[in-house]
C-alpha positions in Angstrom: 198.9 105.2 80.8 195.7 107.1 79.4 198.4 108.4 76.4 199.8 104.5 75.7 196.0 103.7 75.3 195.1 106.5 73.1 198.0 106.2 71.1 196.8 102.2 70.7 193.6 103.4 70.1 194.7 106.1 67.3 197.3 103.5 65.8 194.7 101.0 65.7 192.0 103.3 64.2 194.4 104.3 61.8 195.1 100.8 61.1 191.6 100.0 60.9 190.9 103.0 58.1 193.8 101.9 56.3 192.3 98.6 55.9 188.7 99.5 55.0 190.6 101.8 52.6 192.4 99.0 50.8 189.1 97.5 50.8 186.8 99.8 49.4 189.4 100.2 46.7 189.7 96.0 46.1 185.7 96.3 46.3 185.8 99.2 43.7 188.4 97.4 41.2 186.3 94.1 41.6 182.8 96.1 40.1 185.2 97.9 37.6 186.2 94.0 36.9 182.8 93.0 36.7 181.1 96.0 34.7 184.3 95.0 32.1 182.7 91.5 31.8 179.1 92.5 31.6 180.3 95.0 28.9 182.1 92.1 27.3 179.6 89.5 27.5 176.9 91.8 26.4 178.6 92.6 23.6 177.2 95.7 23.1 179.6 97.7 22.1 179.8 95.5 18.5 176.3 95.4 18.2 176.3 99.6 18.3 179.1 99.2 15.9 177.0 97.3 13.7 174.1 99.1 14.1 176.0 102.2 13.5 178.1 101.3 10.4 174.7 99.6 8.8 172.9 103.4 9.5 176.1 104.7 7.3 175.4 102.5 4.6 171.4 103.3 4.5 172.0 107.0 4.6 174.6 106.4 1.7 172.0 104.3 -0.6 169.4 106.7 -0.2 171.7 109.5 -1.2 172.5 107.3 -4.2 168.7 106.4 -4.8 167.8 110.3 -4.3 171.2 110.9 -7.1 169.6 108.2 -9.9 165.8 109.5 -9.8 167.2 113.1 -10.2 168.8 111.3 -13.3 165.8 109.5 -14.3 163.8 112.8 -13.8 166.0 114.4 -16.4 165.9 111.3 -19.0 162.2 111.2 -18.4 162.1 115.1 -19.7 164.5 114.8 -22.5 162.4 111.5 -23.8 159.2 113.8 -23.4 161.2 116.5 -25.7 162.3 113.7 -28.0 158.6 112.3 -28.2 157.4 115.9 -29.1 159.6 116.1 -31.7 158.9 113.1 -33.4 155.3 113.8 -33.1 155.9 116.7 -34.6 158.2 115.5 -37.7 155.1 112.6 -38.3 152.6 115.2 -38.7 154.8 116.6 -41.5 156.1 113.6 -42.7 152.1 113.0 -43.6 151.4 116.5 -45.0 155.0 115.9 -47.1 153.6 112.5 -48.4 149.8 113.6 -48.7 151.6 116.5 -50.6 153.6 113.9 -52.8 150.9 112.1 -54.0 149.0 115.2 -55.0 151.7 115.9 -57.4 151.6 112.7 -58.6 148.0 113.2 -59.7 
């Protein structure tokens, strides 16, 4: 008699773990379920994204903004050259014509 018992006592414990088993798993799959819906609601996985993507694009202006005042450095120089040189040419272009009107004399 004492094995019939035990053996309904292991067949229901095993019976018992098999069910609290299946629900600890239903349990786990339902916050799995609801983590989903947070995440979904939340959305913010798009607003990363977007956050992500705009960071991109601000790190490619500045590049661009860093490329065009390189340029501008460089035009500035070559108009500083260009000034010099005209500068340069007036002050002869007066001696030339102070020069001409001597030999007109």
């Amino acid at each position: 008699m004492a094995s019939a018992s035990s053996t309904s006592a292991r067949s229901l414990f095993v019976e018992s773990k098999t069910r609290l088993a299946d629900r600890v798993q239903v349990n786990i799959n339902n916050i799995a379920s609801l983590t989903r819906q947070i995440q979904r609601g939340s959305k913010s996985n798009e607003i990363l994204m977007n956050s992500v993507r705009n960071f991109v694009q601000q790190d490619q202006v500045l590049h661009n903004v860093e490329a065009n005042l390189k340029k501008l450095s460089l035009i500035t120089t070559h108009l500083e050259y260009q000034l010099n040189a005209i500068d340069q040419s007036s002050a002869k272009l007066e001696e030339v014509t102070e020069q001409v009107r001597a030999m007109q004399r």
